[in-house]
C-alpha positions in Angstrom: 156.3 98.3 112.4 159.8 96.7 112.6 160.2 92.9 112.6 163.7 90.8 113.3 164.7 88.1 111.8 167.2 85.6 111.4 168.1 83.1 108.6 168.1 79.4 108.9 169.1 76.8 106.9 167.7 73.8 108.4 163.9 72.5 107.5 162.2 69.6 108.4 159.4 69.0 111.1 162.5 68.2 113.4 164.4 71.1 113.3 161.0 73.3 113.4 160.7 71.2 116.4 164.5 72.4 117.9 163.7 76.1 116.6 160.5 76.1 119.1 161.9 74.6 122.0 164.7 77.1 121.6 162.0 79.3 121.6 161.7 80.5 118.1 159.7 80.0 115.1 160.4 79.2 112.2 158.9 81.1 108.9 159.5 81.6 105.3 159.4 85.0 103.4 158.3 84.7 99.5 157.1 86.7 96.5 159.1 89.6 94.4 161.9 89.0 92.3 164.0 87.1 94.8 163.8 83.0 95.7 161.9 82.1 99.2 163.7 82.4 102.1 163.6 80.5 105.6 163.6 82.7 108.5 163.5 82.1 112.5 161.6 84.9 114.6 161.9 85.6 118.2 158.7 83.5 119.1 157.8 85.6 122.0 157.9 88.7 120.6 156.4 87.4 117.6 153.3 86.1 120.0 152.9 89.7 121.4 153.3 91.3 118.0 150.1 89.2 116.9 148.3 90.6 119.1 148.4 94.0 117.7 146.0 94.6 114.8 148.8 97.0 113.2 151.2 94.2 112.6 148.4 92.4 110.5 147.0 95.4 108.4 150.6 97.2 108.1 153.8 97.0 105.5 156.2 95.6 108.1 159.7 96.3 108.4 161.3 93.0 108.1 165.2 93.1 109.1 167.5 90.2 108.8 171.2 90.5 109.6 171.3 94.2 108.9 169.1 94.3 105.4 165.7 95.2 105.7 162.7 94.3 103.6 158.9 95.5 103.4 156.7 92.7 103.8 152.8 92.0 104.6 152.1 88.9 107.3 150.4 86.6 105.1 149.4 83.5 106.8 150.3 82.0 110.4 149.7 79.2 112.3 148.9 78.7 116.2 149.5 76.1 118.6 145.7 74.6 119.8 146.0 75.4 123.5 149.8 76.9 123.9 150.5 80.5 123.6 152.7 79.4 121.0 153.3 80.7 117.1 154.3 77.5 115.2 154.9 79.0 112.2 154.4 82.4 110.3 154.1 83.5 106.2 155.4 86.9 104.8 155.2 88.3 101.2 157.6 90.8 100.1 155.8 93.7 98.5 157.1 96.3 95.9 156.5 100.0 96.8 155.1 99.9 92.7 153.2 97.4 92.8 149.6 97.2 93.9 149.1 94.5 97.0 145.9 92.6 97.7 144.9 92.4 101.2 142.1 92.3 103.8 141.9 95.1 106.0 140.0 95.6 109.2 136.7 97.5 109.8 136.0 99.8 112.7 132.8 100.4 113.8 132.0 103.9 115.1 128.9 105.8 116.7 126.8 103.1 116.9 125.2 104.3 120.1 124.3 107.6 118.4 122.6 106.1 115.6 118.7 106.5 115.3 118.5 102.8 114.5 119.7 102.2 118.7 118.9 105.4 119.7 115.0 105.5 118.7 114.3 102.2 117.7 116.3 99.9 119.9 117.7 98.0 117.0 120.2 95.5 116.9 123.1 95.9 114.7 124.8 93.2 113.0 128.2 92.7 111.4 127.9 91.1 108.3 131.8 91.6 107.5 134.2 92.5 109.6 137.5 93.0 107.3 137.5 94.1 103.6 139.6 93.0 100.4 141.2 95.7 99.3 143.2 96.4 97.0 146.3 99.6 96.7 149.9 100.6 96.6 151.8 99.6 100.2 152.1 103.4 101.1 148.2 103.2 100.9 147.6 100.5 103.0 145.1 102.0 105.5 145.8 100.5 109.2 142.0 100.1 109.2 138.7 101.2 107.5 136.2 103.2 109.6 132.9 102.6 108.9 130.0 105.0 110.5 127.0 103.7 112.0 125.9 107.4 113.4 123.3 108.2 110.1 121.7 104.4 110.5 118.6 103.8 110.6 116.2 101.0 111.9 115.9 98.2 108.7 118.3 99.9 107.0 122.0 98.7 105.7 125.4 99.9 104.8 127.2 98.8 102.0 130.6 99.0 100.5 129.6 101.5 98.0 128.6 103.6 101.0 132.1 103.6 102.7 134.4 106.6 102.4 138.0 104.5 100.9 141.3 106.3 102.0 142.5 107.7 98.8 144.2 104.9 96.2 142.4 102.4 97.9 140.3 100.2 96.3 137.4 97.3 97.5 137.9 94.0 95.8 133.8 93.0 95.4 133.7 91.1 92.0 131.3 93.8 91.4 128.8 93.2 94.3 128.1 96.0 96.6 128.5 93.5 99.9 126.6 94.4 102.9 128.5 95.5 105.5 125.9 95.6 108.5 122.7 95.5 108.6 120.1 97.2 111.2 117.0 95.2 112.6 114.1 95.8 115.5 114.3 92.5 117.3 110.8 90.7 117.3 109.9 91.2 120.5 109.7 94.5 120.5 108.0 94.5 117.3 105.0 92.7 118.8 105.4 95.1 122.0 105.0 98.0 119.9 102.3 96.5 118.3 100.5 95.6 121.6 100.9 99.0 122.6 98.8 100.3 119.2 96.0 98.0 120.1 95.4 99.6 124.1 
């Protein structure tokens, strides 16, 4: 994904302040080689761009005057009620060099699962992004995690996941439960009624 950019050379809360009104935000681009650098985006477009769960998981195209950079969105900050960016982080990244990010988990065939399907369980989310960590050509957009093989009281764990290739979980060397599959109680006791009769 392509992201424009300008420089700036003011800082302060006050000339954030100007940049917003004039409908921009202001943000800083750091790491690699080279020293920080202020930047201004398009604050509307940046708003939208949020909104897309590529521009969080992806190496973005960052351009500025011309010159164009790879970068990962690292941090941001949003107003408390307006649809407003006040202020948003990017790290350069090195094709070389391994990055260290959290990327998102999509959840698939969980109707078809025998845990919903036979058992009427409920299926919880226990994480919902993982640390991973990989060269930015690796960078998967997202990680897929299937549900369809689940079964009722059972769990999936990182261990079980199928990793895009060159892309590893950061776990400190726990196998983190991923989600988790459970008969709710109240069918438990129904069942149980029923065995009774």
């Amino acid at each position: 994904m392509k992201v424009v950019a300008f420089n700036r050379t003011l800082q302060g809360t006050g000339a954030s302040r100007r940049l917003r009104k004039a409908g921009q935000t202001p943000g800083i681009i750091y790491g690699g080689a080279a020293a920080p650098q202020l930047i201004a985006l398009d604050g509307n477009a940046l708003f939208h761009a949020l909104k897309k769960e590529a521009f969080h998981g992806s190496v973005l195209d960052l351009e500025i005057e011309g010159q164009t950079q790879q970068v990962l969105l690292r941090d941001f900050q949003m107003h408390a009620y307006k649809q407003l960016v006040l202020h948003a982080d990017f790290q350069r990244v090195d094709a070389s060099q391994p990055i260290h990010t959290k990327v998102t988990l999509h959840f698939v065939n969980a109707e078809t699962s025998p845990a919903v399907k036979l058992n009427s369980a409920v299926i919880s989310h226990v994480l919902n992004e993982l640390d991973v960590t990989c060269l930015p050509g690796q960078l998967p957009e997202f990680i897929e995690v299937d549900l369809g093989k689940l079964e009722a009281g059972q769990s999936i764990h990182v261990n079980d996941l199928q990793l895009p290739a060159g892309v590893t979980a950061v776990t400190h060397g726990q196998n983190l439960t991923i989600v988790t599959s459970s008969i709710p109680r109240g069918a438990v006791s129904a069942e149980a009624e029923e065995e009774k009769k």
